[in-house]
Each structure stands twice: as C-alpha cells, then as structure tokens.
N, CA, C and O atoms as a GROMACS GRO file, in nm:
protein
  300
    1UNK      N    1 -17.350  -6.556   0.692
    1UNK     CA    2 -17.475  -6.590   0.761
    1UNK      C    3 -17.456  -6.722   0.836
    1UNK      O    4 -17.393  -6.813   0.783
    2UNK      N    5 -17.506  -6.733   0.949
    2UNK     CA    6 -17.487  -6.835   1.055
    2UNK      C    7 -17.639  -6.928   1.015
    2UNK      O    8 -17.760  -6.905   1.028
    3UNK      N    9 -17.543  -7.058   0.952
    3UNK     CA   10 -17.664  -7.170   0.878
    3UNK      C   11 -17.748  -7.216   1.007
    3UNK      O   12 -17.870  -7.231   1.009
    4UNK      N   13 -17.675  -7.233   1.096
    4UNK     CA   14 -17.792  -7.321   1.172
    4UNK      C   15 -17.940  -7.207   1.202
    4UNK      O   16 -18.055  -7.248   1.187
    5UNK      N   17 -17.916  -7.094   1.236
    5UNK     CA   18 -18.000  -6.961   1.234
    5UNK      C   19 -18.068  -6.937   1.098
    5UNK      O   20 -18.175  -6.876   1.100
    6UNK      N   21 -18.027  -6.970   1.001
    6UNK     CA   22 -18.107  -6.923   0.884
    6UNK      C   23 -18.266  -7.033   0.876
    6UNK      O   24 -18.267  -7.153   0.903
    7UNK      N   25 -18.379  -6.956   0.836
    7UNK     CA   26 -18.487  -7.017   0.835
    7UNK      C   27 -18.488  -7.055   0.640
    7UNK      O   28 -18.406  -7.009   0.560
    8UNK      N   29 -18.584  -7.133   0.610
    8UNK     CA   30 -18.579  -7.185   0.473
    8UNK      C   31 -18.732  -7.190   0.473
    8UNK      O   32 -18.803  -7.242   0.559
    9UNK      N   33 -18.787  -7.096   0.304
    9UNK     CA   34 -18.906  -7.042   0.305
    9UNK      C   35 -18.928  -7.130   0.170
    9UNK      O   36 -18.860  -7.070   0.087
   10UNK      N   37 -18.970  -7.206   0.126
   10UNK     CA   38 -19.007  -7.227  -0.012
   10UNK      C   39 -19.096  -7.168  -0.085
   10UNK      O   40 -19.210  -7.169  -0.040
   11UNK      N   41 -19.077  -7.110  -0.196
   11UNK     CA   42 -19.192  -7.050  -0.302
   11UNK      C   43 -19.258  -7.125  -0.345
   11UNK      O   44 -19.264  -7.199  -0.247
   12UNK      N   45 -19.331  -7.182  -0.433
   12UNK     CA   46 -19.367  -7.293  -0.559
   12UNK      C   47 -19.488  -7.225  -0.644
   12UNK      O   48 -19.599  -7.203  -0.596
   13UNK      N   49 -19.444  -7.194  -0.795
   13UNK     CA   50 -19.474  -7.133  -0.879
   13UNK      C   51 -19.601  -7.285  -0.925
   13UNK      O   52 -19.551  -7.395  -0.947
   14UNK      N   53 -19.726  -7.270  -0.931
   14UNK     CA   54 -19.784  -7.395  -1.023
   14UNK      C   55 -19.934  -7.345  -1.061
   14UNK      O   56 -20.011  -7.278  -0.992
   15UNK      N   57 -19.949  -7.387  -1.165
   15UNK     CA   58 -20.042  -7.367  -1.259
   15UNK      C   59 -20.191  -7.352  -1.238
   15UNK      O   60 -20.217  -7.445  -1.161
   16UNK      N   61 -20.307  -7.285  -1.265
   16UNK     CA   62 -20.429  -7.336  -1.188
   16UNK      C   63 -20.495  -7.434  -1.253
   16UNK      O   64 -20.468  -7.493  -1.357
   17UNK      N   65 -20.601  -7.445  -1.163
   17UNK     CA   66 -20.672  -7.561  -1.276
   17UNK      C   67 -20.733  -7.565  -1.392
   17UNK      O   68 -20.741  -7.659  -1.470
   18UNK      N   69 -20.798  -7.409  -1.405
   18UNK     CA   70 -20.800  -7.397  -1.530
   18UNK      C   71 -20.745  -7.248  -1.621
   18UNK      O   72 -20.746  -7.219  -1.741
   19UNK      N   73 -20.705  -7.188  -1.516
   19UNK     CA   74 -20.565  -7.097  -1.637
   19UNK      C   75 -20.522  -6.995  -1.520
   19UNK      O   76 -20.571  -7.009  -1.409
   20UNK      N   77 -20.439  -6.903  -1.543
   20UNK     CA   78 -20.370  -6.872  -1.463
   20UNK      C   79 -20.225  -6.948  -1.348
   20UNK      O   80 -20.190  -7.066  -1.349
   21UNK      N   81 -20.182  -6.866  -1.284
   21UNK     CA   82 -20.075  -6.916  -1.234
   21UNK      C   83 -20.069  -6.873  -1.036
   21UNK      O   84 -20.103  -6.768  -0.982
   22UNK      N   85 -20.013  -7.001  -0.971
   22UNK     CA   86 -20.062  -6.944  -0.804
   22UNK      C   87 -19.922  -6.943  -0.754
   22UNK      O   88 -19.835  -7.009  -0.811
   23UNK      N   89 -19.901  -6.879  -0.663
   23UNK     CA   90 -19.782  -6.890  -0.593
   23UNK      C   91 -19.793  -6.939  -0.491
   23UNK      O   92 -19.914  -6.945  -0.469
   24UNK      N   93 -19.731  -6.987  -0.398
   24UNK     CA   94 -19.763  -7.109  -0.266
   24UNK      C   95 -19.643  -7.061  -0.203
   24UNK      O   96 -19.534  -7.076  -0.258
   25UNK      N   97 -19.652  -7.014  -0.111
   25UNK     CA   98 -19.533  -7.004   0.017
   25UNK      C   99 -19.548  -7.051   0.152
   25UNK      O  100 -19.646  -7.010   0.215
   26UNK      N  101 -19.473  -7.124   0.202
   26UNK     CA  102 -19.479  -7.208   0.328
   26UNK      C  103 -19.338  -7.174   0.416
   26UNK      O  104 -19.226  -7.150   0.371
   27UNK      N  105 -19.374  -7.181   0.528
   27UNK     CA  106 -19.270  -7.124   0.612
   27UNK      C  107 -19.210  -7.301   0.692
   27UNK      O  108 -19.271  -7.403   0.722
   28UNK      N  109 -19.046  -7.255   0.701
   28UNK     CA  110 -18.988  -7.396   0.755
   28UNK      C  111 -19.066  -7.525   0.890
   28UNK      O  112 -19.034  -7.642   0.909
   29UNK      N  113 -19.156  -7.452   0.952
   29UNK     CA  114 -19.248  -7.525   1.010
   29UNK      C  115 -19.359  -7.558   0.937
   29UNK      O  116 -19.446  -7.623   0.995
   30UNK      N  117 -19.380  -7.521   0.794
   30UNK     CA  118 -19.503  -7.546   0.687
   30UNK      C  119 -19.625  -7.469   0.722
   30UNK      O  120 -19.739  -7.495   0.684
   31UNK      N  121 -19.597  -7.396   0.781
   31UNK     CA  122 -19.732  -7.268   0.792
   31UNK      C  123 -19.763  -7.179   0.708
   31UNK      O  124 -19.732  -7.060   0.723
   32UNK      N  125 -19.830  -7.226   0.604
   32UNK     CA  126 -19.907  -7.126   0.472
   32UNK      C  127 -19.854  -6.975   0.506
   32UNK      O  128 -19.880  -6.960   0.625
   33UNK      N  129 -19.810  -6.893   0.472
   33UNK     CA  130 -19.764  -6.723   0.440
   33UNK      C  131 -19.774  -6.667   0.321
   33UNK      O  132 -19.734  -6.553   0.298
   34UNK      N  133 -19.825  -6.742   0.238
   34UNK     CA  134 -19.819  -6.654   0.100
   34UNK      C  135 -19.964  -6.735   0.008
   34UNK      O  136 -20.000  -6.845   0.048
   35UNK      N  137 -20.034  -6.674  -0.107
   35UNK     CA  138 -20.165  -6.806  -0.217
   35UNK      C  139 -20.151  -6.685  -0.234
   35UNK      O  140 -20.148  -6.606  -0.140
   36UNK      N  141 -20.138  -6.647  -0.375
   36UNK     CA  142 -20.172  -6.524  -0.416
   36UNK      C  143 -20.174  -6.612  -0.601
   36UNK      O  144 -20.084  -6.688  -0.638
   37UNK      N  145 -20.296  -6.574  -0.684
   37UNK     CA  146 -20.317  -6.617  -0.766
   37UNK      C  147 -20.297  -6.486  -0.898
   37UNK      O  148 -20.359  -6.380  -0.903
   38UNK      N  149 -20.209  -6.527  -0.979
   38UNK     CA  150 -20.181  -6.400  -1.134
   38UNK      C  151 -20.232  -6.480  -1.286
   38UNK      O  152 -20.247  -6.598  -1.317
   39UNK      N  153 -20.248  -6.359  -1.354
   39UNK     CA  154 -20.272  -6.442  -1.467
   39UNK      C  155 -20.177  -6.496  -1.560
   39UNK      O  156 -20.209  -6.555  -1.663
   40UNK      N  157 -20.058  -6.475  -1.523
   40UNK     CA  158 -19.932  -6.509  -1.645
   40UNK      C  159 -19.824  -6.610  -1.556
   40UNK      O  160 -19.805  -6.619  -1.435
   41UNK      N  161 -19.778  -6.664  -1.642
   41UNK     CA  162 -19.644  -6.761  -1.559
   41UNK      C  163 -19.565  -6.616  -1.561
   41UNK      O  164 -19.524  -6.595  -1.446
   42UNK      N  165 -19.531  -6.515  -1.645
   42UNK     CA  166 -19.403  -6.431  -1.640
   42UNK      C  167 -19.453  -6.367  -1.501
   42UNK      O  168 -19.352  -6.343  -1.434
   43UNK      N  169 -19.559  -6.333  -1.439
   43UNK     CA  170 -19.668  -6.243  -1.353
   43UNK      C  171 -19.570  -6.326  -1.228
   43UNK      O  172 -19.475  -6.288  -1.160
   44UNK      N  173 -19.649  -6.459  -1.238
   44UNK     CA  174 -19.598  -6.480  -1.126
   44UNK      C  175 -19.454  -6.475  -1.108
   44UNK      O  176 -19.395  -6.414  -1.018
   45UNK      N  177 -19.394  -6.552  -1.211
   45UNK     CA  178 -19.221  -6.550  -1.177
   45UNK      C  179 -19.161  -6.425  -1.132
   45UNK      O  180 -19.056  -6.431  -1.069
   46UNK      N  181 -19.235  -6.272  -1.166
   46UNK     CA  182 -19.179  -6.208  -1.161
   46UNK      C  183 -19.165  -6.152  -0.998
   46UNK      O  184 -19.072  -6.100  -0.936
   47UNK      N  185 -19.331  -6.196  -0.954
   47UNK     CA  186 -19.343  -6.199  -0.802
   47UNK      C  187 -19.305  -6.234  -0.722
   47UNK      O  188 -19.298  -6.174  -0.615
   48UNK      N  189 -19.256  -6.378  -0.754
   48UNK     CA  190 -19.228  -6.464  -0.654
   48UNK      C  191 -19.087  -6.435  -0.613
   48UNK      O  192 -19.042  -6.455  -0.500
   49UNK      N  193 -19.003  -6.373  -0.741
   49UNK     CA  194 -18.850  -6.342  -0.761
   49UNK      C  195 -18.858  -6.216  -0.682
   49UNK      O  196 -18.742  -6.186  -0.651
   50UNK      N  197 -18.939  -6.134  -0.639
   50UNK     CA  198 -18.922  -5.992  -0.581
   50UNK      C  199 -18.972  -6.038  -0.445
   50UNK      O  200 -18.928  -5.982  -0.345
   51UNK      N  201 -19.044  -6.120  -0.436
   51UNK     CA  202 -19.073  -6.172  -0.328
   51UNK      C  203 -18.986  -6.201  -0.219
   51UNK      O  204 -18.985  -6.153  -0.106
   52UNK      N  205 -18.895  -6.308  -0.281
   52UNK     CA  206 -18.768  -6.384  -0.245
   52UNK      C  207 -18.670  -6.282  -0.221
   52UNK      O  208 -18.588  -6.291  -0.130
   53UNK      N  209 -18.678  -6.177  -0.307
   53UNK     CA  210 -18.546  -6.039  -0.310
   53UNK      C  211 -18.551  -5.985  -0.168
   53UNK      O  212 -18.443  -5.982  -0.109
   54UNK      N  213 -18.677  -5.934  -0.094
   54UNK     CA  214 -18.725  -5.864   0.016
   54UNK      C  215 -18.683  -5.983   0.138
   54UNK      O  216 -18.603  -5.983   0.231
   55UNK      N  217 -18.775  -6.077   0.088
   55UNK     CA  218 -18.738  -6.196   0.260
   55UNK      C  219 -18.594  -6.162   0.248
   55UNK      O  220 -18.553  -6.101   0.347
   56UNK      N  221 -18.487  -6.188   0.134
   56UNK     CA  222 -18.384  -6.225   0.202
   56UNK      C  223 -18.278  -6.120   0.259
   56UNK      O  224 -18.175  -6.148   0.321
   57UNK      N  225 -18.335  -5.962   0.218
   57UNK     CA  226 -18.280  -5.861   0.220
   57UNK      C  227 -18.314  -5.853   0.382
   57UNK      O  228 -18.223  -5.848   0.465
   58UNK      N  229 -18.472  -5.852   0.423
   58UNK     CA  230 -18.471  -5.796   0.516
   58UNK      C  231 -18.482  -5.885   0.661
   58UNK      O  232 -18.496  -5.838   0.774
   59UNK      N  233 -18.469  -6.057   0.616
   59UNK     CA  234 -18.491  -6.128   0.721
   59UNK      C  235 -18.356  -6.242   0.710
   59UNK      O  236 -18.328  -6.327   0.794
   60UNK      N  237 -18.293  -6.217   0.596
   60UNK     CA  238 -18.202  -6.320   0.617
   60UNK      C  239 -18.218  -6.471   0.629
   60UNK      O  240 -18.160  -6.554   0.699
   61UNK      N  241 -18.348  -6.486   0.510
   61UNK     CA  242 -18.360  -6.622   0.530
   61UNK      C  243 -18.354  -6.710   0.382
   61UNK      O  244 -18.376  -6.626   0.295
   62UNK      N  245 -18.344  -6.781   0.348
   62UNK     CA  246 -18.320  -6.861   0.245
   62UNK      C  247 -18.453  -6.887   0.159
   62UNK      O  248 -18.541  -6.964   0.197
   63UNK      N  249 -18.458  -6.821   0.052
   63UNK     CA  250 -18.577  -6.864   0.000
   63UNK      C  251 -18.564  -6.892  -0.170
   63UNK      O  252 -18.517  -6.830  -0.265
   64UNK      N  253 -18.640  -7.034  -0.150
   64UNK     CA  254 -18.618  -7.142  -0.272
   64UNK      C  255 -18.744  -7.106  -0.390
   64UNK      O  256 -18.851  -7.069  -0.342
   65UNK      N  257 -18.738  -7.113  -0.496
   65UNK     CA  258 -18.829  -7.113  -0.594
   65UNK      C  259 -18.850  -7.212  -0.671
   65UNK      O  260 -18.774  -7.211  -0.768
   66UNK      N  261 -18.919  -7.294  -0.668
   66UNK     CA  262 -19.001  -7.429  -0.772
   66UNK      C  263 -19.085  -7.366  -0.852
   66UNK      O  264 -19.168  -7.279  -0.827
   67UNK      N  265 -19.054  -7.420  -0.954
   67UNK     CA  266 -19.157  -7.387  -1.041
   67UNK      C  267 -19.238  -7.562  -1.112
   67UNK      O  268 -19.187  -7.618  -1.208
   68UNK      N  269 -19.341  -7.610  -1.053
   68UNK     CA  270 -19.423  -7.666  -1.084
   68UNK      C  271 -19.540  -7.682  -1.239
   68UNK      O  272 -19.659  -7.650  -1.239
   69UNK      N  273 -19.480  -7.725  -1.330
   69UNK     CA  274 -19.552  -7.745  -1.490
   69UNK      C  275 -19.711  -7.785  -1.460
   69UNK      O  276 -19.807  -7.735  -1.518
   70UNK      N  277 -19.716  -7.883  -1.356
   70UNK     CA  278 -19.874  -7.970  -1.311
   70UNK      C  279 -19.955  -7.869  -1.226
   70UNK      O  280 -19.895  -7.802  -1.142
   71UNK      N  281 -20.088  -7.854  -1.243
   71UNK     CA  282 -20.171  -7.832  -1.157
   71UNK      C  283 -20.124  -7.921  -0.969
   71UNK      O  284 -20.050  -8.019  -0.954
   72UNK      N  285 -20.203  -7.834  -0.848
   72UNK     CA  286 -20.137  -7.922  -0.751
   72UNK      C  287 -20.302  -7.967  -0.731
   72UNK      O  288 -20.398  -7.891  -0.742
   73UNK      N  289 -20.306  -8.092  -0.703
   73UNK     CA  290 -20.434  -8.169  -0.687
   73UNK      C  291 -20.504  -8.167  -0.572
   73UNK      O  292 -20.485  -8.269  -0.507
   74UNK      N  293 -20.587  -8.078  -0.514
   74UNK     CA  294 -20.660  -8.083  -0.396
   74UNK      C  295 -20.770  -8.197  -0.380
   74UNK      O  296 -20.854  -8.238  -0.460
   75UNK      N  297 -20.734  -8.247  -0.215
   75UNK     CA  298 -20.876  -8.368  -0.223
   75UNK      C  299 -21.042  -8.264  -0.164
   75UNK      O  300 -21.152  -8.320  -0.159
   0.00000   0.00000   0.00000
C-alpha cells in the first residue's frame, strides 16, 4: 500500500456517562462518520473491530482503535 495515499480513520471505544459504551469515528480531516452507542464494552469492541475489518478491506485505509476507560466530557 502506497503510505502517502493511505487515509487514517480513528475509532475510540469510551464509556457513557452513565452506562453503556459509544464508539466515535472521525475521518483524517476530523469529520464525524461514525456515534453509534451499545450496551456492553464486549458490544462495542466487537463493532468497532468489524468495523475497522470492512474500511480496510474495502477502502484501504488505516484504521486505529482506542479504547478510552473515562467518560469524554462535553461542554
């Protein structure tokens, strides 16, 4: 795969505020593509990992998974 061409998608697995688990996907210019909220950490991990399977199968792009322990703090 030709790096300078590859795009970079980040996942980030993090907690809600008060239960459940969200997934957050942002595209290399940071344009929101993914908020999809599950009730299990395994729920989401398992999503986010099939998630990541498809982008990279069918677009060839690099996609990272964080997994976040903290709630993310909205103002």
């Amino acid at each position: 795969m030709n790096t300078q061409s590859a795009a970079y998608q980040p996942l980030v697995i993090h907690p809600g505020r008060r239960f459940g688990w969200w997934i957050e996907g942002r595209k290399s210019n940071g344009r929101l593509y993914m908020f999809t909220w599950w009730p299990t950490k395994a729920f989401a991990s398992f999503v986010a990992r099939m998630w990541a399977a498809l982008v990279q199968r069918f677009t060839h792009a690099e996609v990272l998974i964080e997994m976040r322990e903290t709630p993310t703090q909205t103002t």
